[in-house]
DRENLUMFI-403089 format. One record per residue: residue in one letter; chain; z, x, y of N, C-alpha, C in turn. Coordinates in nm, 4 decimals. Each point is the difference from the previous one (the first is absolute). Layout:
N
+------+------+----------+----------+----------+----------+----------+----------+----------+----------+----------+
: code : unit :     n.zz :     n.xx :     n.yy :    ca.zz :    ca.xx :    ca.yy :     c.zz :     c.xx :     c.yy :
+------+------+----------+----------+----------+----------+----------+----------+----------+----------+----------+
:    a :    A :        Z :        X :        Y :        Z :        X :        Y :        Z :        X :        Y :
...
+------+------+----------+----------+----------+----------+----------+----------+----------+----------+----------+
//
This chain:
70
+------+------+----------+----------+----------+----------+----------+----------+----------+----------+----------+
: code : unit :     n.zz :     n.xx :     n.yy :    ca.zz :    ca.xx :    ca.yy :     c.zz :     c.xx :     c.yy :
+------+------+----------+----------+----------+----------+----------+----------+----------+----------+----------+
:    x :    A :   0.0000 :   0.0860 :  -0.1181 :   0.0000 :  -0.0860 :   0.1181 :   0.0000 :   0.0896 :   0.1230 :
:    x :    A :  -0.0457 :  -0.0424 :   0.1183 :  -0.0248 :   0.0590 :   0.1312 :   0.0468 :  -0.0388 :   0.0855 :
:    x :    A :   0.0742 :   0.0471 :   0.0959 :   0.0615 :  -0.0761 :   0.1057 :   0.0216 :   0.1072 :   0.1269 :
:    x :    A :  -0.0408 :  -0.0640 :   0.1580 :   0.0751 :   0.0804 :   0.1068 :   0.1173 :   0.0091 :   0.0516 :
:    x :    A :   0.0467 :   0.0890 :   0.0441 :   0.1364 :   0.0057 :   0.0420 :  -0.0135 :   0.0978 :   0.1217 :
:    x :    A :   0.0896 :   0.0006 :   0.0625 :   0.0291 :   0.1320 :   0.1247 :   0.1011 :   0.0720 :  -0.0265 :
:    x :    A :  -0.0296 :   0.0919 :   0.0163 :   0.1380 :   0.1203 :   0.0107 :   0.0947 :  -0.0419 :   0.0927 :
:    x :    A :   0.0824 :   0.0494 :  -0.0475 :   0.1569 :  -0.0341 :   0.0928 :   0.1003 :   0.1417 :   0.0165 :
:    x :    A :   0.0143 :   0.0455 :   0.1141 :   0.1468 :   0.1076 :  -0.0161 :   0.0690 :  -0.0361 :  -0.0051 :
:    x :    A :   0.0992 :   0.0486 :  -0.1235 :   0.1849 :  -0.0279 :  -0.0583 :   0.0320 :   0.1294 :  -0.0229 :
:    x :    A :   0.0928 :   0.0158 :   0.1736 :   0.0870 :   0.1601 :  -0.0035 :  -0.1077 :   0.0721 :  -0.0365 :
:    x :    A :  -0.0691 :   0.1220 :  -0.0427 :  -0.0662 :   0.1489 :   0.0048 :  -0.0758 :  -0.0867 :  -0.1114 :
:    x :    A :  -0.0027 :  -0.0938 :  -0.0588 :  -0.1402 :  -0.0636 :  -0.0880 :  -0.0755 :  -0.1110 :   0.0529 :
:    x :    A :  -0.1330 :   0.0304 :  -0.0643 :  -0.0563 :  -0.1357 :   0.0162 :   0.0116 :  -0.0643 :  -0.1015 :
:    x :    A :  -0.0369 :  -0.1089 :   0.0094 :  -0.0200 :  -0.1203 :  -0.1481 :  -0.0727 :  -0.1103 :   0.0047 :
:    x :    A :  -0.0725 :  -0.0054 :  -0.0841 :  -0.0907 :  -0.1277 :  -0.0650 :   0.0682 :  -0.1090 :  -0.0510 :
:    x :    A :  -0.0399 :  -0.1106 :   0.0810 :   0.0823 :  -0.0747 :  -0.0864 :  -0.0698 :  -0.1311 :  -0.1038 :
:    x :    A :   0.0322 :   0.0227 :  -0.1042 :  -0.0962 :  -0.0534 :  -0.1168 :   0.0405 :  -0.1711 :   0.0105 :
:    x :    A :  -0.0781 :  -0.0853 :   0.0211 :  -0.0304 :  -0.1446 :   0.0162 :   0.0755 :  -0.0705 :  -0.1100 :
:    x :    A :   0.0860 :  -0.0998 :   0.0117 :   0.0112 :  -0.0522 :  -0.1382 :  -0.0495 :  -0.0694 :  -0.0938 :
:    x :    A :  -0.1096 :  -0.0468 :   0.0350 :  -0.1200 :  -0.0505 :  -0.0383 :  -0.0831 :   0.1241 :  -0.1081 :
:    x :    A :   0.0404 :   0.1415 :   0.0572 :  -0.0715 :   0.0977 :  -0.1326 :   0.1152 :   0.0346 :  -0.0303 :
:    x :    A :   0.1373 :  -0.0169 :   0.0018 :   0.0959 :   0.0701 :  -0.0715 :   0.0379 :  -0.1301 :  -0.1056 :
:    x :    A :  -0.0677 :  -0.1123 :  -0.0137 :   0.0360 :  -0.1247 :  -0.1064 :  -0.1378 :   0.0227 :  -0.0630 :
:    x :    A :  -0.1161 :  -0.0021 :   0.0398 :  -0.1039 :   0.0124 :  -0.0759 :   0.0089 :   0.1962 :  -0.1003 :
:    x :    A :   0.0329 :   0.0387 :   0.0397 :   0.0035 :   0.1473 :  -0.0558 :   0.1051 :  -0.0117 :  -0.0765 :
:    x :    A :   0.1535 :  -0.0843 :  -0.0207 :   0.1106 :  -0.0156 :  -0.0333 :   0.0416 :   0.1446 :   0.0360 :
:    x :    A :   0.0242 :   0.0327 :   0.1291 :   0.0684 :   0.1317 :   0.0470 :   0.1311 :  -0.0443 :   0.0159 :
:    x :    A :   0.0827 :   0.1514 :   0.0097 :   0.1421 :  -0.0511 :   0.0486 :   0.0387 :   0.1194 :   0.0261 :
:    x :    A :   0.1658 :  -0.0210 :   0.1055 :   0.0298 :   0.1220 :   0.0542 :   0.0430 :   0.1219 :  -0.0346 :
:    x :    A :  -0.0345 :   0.0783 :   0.0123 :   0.0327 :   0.1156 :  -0.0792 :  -0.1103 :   0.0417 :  -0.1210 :
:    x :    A :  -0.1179 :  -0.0480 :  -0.0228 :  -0.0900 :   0.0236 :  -0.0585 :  -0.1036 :   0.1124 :   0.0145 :
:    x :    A :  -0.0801 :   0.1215 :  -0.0569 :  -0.0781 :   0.0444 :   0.0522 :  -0.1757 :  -0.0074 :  -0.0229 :
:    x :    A :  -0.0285 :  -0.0191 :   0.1106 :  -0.0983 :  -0.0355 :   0.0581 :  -0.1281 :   0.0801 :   0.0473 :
:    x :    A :  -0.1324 :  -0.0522 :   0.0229 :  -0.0904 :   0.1349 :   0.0352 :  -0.0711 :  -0.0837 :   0.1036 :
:    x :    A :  -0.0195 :   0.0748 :   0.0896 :  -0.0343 :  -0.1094 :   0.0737 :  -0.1612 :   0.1106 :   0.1114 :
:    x :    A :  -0.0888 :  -0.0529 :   0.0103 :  -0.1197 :   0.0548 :   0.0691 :  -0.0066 :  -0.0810 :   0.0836 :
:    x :    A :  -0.0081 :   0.1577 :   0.1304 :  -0.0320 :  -0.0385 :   0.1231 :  -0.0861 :   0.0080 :   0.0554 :
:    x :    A :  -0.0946 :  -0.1194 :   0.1048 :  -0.1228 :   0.0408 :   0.0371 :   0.0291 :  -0.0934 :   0.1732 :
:    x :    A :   0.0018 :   0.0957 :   0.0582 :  -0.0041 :  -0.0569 :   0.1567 :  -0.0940 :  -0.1127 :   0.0463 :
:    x :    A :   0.0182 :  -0.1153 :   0.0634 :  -0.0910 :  -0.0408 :   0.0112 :   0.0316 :  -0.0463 :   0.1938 :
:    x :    A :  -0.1824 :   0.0038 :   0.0117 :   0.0017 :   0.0204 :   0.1253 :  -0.0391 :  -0.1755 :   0.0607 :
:    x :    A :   0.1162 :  -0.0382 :   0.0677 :  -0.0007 :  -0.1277 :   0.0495 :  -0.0645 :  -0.0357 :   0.1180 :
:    x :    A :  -0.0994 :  -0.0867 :   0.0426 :  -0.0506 :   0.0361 :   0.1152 :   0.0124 :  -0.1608 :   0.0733 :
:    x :    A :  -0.0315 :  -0.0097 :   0.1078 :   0.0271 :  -0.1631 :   0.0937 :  -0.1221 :  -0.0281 :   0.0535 :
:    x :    A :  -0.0930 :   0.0850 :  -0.0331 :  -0.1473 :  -0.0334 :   0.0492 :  -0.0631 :  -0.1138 :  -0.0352 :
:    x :    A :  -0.0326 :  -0.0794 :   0.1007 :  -0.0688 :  -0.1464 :  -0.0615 :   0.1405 :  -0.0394 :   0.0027 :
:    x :    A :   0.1271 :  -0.0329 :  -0.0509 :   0.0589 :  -0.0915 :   0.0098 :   0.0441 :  -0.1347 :   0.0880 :
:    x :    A :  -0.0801 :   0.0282 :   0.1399 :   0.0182 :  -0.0957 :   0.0657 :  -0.1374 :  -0.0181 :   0.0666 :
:    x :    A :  -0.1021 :  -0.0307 :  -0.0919 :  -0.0910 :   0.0063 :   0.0070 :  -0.0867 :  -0.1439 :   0.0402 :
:    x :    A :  -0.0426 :  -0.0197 :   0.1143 :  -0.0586 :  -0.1613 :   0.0310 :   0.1669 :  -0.0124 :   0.1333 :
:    x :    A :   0.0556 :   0.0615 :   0.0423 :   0.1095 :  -0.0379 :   0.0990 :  -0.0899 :   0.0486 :   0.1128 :
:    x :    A :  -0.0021 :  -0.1087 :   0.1213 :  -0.0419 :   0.0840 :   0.0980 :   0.1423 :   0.0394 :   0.0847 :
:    x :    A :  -0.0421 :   0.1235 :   0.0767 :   0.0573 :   0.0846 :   0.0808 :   0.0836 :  -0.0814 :   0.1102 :
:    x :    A :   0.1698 :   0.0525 :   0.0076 :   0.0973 :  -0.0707 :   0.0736 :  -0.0732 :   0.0438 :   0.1504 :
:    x :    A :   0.0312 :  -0.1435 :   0.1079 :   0.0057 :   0.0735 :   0.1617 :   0.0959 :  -0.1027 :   0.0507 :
:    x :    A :   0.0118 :   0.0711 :   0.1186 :   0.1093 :  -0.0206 :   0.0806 :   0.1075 :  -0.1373 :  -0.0130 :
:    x :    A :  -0.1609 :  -0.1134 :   0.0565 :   0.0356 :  -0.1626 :  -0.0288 :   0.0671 :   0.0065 :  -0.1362 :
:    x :    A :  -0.0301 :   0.0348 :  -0.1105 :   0.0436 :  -0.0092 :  -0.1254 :   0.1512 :   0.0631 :  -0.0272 :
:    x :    A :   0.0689 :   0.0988 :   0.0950 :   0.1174 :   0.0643 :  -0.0345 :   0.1033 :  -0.0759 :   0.1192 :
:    x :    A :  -0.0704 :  -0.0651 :   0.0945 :   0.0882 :  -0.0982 :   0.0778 :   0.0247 :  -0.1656 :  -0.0813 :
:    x :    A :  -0.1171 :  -0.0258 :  -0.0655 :   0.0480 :  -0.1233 :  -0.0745 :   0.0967 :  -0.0819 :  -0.0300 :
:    x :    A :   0.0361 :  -0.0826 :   0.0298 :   0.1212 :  -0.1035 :  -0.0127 :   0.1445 :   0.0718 :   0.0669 :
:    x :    A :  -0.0318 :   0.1208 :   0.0897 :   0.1003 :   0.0134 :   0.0579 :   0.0019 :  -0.0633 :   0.1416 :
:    x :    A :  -0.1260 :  -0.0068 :   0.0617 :  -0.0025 :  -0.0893 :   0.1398 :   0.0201 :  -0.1752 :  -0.0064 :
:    x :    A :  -0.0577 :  -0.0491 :  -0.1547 :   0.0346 :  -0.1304 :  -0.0203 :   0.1474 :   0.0227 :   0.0155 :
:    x :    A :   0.1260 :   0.0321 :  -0.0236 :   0.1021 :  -0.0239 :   0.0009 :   0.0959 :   0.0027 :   0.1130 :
:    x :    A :  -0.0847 :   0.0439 :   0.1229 :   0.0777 :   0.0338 :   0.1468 :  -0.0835 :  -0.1725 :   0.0694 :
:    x :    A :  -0.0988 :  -0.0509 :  -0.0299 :  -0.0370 :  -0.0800 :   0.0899 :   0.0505 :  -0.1451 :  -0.0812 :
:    x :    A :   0.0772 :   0.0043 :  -0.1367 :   0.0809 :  -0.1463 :  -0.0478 :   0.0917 :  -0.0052 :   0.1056 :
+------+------+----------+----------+----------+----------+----------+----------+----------+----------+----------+
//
């Protein structure tokens, strides 16, 4: 099974932390040893907001001037 995770620092280590969703499908448990391959993967945000048009001004004042003229 395959799964992402992020590194985390705990005190002078890092750590992975394994999903429980692959530690019930694998029947892992604590204190077990394990092999585990690492392959970086490169996350990117390109396109994700893709079809939004571009904020201006009118748009970052929005519903704050409706609320001075109630």
């Amino acid at each position: 099974m395959e799964s992402l995770t992020k590194l985390r620092k705990v005190g002078g280590s890092v750590m992975a932390r394994i999903p429980k969703e692959v530690l019930e499908y694998e029947s892992l448990h604590p204190g077990e040893t394990v092999k585990i391959e690492v392959k970086k993967v490169k996350i990117s945000g390109f396109g994700s907001l893709k079809g939004m048009k571009s904020v201006t001004k009118e748009d970052e004042f929005k519903g704050q001037l409706e609320e001075f003229e109630e």
